[in-house]
PyMOL Python script that loads the backbone (N, CA, C, O; Angstrom):
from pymol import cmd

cmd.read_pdbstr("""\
ATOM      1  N   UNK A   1      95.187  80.995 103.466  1.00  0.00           N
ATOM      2  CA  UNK A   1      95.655  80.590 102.164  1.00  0.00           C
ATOM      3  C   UNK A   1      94.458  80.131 101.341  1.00  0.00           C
ATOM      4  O   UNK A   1      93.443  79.732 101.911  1.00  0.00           O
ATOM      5  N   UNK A   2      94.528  80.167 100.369  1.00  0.00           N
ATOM      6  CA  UNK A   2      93.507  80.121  99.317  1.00  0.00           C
ATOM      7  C   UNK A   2      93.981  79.444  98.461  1.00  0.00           C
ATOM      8  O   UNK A   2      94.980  79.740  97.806  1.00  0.00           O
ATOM      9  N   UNK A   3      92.946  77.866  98.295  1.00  0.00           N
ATOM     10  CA  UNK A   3      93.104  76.488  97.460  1.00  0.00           C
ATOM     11  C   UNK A   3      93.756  76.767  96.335  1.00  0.00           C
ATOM     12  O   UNK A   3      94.580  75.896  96.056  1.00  0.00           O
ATOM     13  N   UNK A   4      93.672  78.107  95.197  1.00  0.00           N
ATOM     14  CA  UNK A   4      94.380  78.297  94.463  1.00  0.00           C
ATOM     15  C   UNK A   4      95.793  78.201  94.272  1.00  0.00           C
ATOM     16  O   UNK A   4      96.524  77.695  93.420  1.00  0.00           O
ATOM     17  N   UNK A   5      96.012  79.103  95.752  1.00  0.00           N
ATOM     18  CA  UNK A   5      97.878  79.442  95.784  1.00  0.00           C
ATOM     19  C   UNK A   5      98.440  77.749  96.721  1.00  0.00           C
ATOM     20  O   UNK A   5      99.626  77.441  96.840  1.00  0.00           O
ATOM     21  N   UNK A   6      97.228  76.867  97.281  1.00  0.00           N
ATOM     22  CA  UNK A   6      98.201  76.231  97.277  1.00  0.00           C
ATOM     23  C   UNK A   6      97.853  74.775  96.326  1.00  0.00           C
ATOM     24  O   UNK A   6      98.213  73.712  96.832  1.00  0.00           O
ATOM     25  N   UNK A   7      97.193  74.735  95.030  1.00  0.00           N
ATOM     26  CA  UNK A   7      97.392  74.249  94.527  1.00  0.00           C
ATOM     27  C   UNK A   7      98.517  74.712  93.488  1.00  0.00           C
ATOM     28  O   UNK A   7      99.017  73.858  92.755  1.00  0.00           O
ATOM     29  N   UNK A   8      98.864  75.848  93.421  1.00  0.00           N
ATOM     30  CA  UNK A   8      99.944  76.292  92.741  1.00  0.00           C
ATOM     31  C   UNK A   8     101.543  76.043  93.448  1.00  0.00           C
ATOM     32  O   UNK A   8     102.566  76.125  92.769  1.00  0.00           O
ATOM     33  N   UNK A   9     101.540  75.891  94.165  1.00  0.00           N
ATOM     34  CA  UNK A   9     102.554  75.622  95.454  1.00  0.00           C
ATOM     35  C   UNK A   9     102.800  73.970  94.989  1.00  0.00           C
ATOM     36  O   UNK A   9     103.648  73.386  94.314  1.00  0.00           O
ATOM     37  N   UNK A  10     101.748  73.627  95.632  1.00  0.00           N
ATOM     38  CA  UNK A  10     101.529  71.586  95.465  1.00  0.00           C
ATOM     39  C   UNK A  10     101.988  71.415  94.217  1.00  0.00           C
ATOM     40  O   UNK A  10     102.895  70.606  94.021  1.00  0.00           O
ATOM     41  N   UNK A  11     101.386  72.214  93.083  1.00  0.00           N
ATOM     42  CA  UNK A  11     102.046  71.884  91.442  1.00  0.00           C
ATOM     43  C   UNK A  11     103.550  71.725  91.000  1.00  0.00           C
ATOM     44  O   UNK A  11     104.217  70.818  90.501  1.00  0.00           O
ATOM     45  N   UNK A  12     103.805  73.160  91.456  1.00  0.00           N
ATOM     46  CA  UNK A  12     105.412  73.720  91.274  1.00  0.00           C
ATOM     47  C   UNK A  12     106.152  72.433  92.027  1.00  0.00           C
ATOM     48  O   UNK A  12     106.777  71.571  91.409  1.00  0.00           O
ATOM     49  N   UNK A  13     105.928  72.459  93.822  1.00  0.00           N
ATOM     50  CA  UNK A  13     106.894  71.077  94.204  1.00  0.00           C
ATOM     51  C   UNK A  13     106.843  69.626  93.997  1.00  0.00           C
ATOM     52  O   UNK A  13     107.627  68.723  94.289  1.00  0.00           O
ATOM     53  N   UNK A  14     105.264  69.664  93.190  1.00  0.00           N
ATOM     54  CA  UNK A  14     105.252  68.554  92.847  1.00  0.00           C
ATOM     55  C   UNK A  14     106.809  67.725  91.194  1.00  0.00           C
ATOM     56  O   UNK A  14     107.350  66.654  90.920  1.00  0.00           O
ATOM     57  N   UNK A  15     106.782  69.350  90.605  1.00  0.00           N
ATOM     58  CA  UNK A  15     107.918  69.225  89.866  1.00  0.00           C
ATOM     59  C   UNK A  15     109.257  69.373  89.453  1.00  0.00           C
ATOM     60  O   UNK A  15     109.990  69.513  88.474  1.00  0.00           O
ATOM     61  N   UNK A  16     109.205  69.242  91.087  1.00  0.00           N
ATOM     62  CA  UNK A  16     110.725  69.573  91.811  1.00  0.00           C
ATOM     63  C   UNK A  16     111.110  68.231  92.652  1.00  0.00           C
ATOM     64  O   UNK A  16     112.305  67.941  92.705  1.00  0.00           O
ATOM     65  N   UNK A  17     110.207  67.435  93.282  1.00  0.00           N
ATOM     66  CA  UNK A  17     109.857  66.529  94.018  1.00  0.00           C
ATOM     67  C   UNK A  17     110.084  65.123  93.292  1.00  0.00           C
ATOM     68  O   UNK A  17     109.475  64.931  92.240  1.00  0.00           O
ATOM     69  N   UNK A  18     111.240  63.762  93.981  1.00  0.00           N
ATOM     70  CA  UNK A  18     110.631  62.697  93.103  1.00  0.00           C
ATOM     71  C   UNK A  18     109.127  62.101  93.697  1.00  0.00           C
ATOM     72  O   UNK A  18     108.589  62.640  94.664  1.00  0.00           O
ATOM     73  N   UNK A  19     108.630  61.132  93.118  1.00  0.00           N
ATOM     74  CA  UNK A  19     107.681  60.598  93.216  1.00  0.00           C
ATOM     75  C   UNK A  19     107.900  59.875  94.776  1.00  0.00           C
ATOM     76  O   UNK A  19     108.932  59.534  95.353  1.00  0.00           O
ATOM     77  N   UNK A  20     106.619  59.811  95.138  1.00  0.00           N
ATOM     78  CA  UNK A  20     106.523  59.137  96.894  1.00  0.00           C
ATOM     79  C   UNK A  20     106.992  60.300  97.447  1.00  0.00           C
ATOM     80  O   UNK A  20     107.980  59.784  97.970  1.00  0.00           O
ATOM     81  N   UNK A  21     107.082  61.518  97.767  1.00  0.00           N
ATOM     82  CA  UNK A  21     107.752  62.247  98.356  1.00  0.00           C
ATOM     83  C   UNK A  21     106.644  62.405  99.658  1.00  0.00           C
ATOM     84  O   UNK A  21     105.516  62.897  99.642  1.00  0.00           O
ATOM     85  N   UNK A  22     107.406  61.797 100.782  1.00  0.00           N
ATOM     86  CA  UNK A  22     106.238  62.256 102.165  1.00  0.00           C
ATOM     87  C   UNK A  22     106.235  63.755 102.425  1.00  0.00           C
ATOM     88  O   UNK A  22     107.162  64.558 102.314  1.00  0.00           O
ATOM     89  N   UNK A  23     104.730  63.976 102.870  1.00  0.00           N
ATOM     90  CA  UNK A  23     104.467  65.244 103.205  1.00  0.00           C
ATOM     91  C   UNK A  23     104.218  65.334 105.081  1.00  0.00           C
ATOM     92  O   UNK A  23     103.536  64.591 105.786  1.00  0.00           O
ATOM     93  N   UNK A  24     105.051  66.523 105.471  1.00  0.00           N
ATOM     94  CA  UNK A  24     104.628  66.717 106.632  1.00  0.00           C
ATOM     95  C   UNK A  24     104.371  67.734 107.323  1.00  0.00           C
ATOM     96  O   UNK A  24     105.067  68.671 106.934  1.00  0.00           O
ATOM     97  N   UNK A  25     103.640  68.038 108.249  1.00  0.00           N
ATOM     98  CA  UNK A  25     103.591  69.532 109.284  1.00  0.00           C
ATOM     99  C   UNK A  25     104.333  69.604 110.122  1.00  0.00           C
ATOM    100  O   UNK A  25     104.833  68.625 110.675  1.00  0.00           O
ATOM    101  N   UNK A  26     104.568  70.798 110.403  1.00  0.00           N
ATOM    102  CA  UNK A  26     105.392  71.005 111.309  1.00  0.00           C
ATOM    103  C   UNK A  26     105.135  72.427 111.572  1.00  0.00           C
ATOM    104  O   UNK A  26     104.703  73.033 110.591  1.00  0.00           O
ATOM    105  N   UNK A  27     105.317  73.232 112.829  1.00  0.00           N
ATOM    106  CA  UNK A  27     104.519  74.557 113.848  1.00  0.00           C
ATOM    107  C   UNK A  27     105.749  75.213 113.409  1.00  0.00           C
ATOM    108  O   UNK A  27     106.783  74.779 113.918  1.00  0.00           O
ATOM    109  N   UNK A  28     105.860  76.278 112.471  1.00  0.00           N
ATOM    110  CA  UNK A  28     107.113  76.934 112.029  1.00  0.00           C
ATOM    111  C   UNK A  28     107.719  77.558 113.197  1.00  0.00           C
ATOM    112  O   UNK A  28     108.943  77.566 113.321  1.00  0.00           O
ATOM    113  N   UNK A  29     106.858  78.141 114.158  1.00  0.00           N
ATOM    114  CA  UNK A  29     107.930  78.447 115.169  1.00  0.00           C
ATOM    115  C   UNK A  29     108.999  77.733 116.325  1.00  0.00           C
ATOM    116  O   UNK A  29     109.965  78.130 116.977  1.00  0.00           O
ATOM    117  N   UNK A  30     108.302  76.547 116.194  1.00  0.00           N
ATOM    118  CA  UNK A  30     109.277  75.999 116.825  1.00  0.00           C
ATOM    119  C   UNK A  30     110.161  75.434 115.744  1.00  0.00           C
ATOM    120  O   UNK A  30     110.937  74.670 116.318  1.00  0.00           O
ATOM    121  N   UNK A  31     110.409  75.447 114.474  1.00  0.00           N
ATOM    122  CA  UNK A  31     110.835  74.761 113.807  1.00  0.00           C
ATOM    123  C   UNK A  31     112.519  75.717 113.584  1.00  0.00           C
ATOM    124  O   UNK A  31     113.639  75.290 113.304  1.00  0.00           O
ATOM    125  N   UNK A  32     111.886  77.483 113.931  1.00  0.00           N
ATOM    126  CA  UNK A  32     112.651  78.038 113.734  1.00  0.00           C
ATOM    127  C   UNK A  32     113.470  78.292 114.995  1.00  0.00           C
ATOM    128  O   UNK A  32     114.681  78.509 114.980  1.00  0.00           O
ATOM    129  N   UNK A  33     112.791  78.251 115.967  1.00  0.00           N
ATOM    130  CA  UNK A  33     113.551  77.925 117.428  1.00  0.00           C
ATOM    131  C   UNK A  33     114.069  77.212 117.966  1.00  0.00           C
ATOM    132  O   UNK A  33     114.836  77.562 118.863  1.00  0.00           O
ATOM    133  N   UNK A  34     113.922  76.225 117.729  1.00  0.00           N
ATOM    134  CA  UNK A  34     114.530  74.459 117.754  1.00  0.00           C
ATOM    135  C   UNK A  34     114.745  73.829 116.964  1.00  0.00           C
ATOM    136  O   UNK A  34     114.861  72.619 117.160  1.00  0.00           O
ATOM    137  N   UNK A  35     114.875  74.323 115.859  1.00  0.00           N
ATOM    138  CA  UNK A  35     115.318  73.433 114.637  1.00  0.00           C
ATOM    139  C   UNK A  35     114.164  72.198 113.964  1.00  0.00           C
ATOM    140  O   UNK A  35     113.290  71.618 114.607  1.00  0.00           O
ATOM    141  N   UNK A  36     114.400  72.074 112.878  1.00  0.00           N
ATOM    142  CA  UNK A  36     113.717  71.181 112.139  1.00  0.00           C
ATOM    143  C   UNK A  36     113.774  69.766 112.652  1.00  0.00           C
ATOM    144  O   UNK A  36     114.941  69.510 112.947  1.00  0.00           O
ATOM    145  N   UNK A  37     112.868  68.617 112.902  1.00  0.00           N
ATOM    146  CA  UNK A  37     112.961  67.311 113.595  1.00  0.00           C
ATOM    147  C   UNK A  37     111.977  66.811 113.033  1.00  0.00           C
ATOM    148  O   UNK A  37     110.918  67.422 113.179  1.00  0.00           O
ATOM    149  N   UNK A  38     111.968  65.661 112.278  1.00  0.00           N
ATOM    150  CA  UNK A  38     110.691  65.029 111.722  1.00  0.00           C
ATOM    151  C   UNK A  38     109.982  64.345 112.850  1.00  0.00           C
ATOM    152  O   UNK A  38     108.798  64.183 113.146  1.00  0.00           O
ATOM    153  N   UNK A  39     111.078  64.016 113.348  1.00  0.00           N
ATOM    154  CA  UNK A  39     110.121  63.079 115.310  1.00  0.00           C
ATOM    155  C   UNK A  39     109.087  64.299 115.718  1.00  0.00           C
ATOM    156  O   UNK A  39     107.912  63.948 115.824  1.00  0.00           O
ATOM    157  N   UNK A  40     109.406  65.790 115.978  1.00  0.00           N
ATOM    158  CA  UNK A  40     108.417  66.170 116.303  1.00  0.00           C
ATOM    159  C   UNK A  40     107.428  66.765 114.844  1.00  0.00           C
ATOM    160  O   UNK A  40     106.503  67.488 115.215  1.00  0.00           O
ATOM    161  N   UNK A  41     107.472  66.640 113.884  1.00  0.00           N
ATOM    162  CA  UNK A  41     106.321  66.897 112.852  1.00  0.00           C
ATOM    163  C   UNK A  41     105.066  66.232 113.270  1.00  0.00           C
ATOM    164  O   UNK A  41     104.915  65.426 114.189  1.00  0.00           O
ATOM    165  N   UNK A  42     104.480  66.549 112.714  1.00  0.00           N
ATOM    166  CA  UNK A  42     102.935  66.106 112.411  1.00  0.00           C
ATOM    167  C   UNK A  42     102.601  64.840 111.030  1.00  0.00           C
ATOM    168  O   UNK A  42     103.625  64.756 110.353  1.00  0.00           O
ATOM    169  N   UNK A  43     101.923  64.269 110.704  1.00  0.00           N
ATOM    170  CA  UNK A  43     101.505  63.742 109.901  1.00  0.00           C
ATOM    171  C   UNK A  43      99.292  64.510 109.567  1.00  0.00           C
ATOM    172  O   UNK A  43      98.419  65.098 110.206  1.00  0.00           O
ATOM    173  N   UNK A  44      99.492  63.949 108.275  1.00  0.00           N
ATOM    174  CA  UNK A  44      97.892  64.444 107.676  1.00  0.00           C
ATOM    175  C   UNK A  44      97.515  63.402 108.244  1.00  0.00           C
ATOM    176  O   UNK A  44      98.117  62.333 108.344  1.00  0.00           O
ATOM    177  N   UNK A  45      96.014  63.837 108.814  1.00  0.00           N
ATOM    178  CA  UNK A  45      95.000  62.433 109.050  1.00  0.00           C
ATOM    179  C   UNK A  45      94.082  62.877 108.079  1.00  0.00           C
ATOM    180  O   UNK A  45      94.218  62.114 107.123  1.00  0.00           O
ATOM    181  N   UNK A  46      93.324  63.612 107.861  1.00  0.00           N
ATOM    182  CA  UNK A  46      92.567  63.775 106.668  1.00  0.00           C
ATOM    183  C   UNK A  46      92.300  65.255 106.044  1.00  0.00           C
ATOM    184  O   UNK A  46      92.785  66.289 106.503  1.00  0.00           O
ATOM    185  N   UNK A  47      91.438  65.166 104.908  1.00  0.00           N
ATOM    186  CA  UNK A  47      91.350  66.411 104.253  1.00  0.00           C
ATOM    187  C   UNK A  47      90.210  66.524 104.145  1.00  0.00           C
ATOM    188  O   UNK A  47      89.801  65.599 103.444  1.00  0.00           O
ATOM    189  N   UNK A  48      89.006  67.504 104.622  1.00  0.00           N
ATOM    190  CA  UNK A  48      87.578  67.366 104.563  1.00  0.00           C
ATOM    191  C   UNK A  48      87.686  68.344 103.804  1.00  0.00           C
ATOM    192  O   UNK A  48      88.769  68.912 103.952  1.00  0.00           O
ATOM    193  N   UNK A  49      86.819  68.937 102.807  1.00  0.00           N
ATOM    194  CA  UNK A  49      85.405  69.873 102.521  1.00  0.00           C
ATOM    195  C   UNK A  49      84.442  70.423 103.097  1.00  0.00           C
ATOM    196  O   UNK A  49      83.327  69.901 103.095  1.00  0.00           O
ATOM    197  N   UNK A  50      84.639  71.311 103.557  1.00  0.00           N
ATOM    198  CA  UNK A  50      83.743  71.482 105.048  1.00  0.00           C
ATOM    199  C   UNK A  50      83.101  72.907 104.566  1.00  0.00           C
ATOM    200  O   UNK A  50      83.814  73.791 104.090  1.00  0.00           O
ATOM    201  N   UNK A  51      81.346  73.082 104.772  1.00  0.00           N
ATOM    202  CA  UNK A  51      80.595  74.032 104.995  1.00  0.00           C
ATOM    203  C   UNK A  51      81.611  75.392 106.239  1.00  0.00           C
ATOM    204  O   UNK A  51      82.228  75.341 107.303  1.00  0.00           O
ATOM    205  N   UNK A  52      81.186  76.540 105.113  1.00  0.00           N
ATOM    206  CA  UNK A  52      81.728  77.324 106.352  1.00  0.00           C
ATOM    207  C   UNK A  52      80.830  77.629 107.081  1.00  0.00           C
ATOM    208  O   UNK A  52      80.403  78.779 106.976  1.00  0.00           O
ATOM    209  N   UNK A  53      80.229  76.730 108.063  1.00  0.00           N
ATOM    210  CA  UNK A  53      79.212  77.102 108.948  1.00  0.00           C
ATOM    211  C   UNK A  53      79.197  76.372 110.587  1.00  0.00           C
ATOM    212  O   UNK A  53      78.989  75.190 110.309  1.00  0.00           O
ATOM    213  N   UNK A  54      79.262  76.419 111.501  1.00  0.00           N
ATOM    214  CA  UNK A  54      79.424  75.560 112.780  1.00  0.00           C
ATOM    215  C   UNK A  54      78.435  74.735 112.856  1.00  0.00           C
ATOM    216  O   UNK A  54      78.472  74.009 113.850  1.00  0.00           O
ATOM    217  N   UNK A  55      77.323  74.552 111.963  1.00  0.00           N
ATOM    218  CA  UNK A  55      76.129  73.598 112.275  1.00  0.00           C
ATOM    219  C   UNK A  55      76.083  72.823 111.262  1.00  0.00           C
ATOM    220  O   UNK A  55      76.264  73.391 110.185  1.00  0.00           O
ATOM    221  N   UNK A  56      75.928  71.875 111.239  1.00  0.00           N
ATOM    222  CA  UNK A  56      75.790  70.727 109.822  1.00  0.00           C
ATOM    223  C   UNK A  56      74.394  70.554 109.652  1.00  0.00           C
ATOM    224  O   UNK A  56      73.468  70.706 110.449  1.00  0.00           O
ATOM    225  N   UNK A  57      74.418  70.191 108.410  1.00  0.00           N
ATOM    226  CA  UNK A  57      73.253  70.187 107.540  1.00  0.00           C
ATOM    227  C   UNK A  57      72.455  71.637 107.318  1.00  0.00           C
ATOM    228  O   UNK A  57      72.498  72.616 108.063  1.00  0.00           O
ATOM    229  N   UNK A  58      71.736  71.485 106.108  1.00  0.00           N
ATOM    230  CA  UNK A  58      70.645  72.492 105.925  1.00  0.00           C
ATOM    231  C   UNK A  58      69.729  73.247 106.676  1.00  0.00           C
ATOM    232  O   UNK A  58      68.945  72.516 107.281  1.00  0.00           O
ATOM    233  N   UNK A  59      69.553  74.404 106.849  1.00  0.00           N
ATOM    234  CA  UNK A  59      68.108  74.447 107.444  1.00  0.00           C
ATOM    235  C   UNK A  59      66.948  74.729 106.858  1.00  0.00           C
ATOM    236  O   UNK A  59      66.684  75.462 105.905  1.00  0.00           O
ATOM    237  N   UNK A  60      66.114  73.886 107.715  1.00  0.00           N
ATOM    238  CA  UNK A  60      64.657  73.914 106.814  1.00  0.00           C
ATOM    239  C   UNK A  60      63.609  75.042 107.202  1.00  0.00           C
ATOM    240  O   UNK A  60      62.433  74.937 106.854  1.00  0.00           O
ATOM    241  N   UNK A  61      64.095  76.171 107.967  1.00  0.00           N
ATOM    242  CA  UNK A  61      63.097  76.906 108.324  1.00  0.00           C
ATOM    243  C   UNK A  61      64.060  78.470 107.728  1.00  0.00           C
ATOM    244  O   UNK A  61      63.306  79.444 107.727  1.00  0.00           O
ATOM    245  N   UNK A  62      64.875  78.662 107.465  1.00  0.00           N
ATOM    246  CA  UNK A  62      65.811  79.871 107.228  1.00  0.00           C
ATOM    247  C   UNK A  62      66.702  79.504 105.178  1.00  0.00           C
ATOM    248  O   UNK A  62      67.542  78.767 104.662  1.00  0.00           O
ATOM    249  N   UNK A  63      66.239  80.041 104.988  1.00  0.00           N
ATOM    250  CA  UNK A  63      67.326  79.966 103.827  1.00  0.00           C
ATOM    251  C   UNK A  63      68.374  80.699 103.828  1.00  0.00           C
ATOM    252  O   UNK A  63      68.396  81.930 103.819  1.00  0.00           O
ATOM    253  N   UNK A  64      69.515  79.776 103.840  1.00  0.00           N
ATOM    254  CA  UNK A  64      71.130  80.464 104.421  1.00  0.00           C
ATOM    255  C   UNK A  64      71.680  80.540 102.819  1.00  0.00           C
ATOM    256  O   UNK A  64      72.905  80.430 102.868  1.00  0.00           O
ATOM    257  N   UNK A  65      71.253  80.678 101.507  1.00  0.00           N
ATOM    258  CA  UNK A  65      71.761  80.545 100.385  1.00  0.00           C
ATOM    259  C   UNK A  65      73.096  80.093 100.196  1.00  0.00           C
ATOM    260  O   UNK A  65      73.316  79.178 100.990  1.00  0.00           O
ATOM    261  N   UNK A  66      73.946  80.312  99.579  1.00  0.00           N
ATOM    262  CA  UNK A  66      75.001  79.281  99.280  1.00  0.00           C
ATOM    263  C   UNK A  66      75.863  79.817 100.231  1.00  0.00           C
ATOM    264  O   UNK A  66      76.078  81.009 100.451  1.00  0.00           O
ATOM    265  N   UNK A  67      76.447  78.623 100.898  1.00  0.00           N
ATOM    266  CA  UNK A  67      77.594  78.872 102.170  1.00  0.00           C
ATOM    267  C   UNK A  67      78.990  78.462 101.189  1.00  0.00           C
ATOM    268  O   UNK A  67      78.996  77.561 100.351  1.00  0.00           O
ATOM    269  N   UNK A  68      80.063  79.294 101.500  1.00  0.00           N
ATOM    270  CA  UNK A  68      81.120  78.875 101.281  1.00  0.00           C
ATOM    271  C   UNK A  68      81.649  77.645 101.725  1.00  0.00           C
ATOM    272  O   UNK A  68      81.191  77.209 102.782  1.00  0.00           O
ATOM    273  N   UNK A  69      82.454  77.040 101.182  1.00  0.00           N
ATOM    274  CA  UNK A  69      82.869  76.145 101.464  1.00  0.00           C
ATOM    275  C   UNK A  69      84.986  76.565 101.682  1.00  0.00           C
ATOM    276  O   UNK A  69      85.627  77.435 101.092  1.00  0.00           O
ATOM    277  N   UNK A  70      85.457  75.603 102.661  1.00  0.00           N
ATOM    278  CA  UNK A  70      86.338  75.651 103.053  1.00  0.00           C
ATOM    279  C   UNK A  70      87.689  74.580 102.997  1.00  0.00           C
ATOM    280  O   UNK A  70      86.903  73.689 103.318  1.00  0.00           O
ATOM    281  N   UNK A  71      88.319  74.233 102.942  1.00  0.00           N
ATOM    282  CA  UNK A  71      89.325  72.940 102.531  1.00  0.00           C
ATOM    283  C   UNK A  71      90.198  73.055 103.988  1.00  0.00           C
ATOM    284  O   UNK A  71      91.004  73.962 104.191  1.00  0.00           O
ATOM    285  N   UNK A  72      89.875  71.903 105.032  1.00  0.00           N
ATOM    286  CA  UNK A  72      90.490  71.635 105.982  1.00  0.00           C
ATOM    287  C   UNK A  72      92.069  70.663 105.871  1.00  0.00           C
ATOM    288  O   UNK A  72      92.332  70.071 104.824  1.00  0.00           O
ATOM    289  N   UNK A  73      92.572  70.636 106.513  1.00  0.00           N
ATOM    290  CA  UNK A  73      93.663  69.637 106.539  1.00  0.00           C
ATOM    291  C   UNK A  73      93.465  69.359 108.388  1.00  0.00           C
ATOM    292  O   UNK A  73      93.452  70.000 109.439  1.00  0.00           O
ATOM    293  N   UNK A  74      93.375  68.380 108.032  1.00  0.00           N
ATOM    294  CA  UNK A  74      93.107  67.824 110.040  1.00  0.00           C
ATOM    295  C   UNK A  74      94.635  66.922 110.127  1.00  0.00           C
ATOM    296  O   UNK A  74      94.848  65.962 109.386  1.00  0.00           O
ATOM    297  N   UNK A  75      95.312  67.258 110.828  1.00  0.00           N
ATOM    298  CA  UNK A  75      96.668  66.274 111.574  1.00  0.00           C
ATOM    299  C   UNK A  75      96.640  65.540 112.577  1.00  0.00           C
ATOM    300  O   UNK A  75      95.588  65.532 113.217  1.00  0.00           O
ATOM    301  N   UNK A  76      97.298  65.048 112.844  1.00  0.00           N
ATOM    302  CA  UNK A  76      97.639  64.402 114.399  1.00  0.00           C
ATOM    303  C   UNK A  76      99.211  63.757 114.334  1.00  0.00           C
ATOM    304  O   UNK A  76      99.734  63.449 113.263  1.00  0.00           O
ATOM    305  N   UNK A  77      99.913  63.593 115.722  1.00  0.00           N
ATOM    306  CA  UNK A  77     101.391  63.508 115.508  1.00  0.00           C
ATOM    307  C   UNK A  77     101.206  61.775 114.571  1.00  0.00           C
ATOM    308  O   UNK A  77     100.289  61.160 114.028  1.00  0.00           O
ATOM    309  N   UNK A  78     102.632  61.574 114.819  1.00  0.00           N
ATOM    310  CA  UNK A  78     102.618  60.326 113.711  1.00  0.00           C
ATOM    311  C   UNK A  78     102.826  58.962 114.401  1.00  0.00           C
ATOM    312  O   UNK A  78     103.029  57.876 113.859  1.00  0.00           O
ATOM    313  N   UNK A  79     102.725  59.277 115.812  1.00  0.00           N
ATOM    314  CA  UNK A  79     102.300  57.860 116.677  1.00  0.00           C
ATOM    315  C   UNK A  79     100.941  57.456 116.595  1.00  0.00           C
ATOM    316  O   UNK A  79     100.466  56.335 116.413  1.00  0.00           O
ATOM    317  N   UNK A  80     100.219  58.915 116.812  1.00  0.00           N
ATOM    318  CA  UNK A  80      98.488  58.408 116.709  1.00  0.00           C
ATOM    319  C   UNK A  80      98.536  57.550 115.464  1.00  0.00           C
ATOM    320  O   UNK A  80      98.160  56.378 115.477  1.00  0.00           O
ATOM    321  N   UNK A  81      99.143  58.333 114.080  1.00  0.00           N
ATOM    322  CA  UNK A  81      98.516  57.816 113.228  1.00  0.00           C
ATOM    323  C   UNK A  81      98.929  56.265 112.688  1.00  0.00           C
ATOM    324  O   UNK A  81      98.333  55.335 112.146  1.00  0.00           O
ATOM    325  N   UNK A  82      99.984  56.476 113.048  1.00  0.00           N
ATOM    326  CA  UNK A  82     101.162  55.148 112.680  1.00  0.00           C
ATOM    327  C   UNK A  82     100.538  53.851 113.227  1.00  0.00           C
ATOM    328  O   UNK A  82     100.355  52.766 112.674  1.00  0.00           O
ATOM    329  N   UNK A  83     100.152  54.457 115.001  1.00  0.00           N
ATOM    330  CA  UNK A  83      99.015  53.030 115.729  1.00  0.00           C
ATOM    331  C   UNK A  83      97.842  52.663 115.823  1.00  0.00           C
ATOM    332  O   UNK A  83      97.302  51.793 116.506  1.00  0.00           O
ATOM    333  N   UNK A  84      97.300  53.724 114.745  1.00  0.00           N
ATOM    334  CA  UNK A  84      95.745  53.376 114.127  1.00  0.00           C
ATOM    335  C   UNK A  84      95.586  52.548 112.866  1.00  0.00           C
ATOM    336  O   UNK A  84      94.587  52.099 112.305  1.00  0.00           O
ATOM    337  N   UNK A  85      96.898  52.484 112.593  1.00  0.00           N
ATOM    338  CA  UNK A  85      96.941  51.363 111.477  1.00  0.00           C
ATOM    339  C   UNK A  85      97.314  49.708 111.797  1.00  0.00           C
ATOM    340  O   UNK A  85      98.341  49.193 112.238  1.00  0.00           O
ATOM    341  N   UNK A  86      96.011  49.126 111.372  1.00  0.00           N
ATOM    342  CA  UNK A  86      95.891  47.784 111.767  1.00  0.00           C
ATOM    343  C   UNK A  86      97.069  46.989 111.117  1.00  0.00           C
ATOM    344  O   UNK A  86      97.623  47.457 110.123  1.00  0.00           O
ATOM    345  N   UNK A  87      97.392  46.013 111.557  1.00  0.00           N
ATOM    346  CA  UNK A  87      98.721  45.342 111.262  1.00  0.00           C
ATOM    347  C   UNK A  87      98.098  44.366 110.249  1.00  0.00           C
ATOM    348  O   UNK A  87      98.806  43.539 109.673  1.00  0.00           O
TER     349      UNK A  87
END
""", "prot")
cmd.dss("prot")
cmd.show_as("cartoon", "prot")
cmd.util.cbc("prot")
cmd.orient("prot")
């Protein structure tokens, strides 16, 4: 998917959506095999910007000219995230 179509996506439900509306993941195939369950969804842990490249940082001996860049969404279920939050 390409940041475009889903900022066009995010737009449209954003104006369909009331305000606070939680967002969640969920593995469509089991969703379609077992039905929809927010207990087993996912929650977002973060959203990086990430080089499309497996090595971080620059190199100083090769010029790799401009690397694409990529828009991650990283998850984890919603116990991790729920008990990483300090009380």
């Amino acid at each position: 998917m390409k940041l475009s179509e889903l900022y066009r996506i995010l737009t449209q439900t954003m104006l369909q959506s009331p305000p606070g509306t939680e967002v969640l993941l969920h593995y469509e195939q089991s969703a379609m095999e077992d039905g929809f369950s927010e207990t087993t969804s996912e929650g977002i842990s973060d959203i990086r910007l990430m080089n499309d490249w497996p090595l971080p940082g620059d190199s100083m001996v090769n010029n790799e000219g401009t690397r694409p860049k990529k828009l991650v969404i990283f998850y984890d279920n919603h116990f991790n995230l729920d008990s990483s939050i300090e009380p």
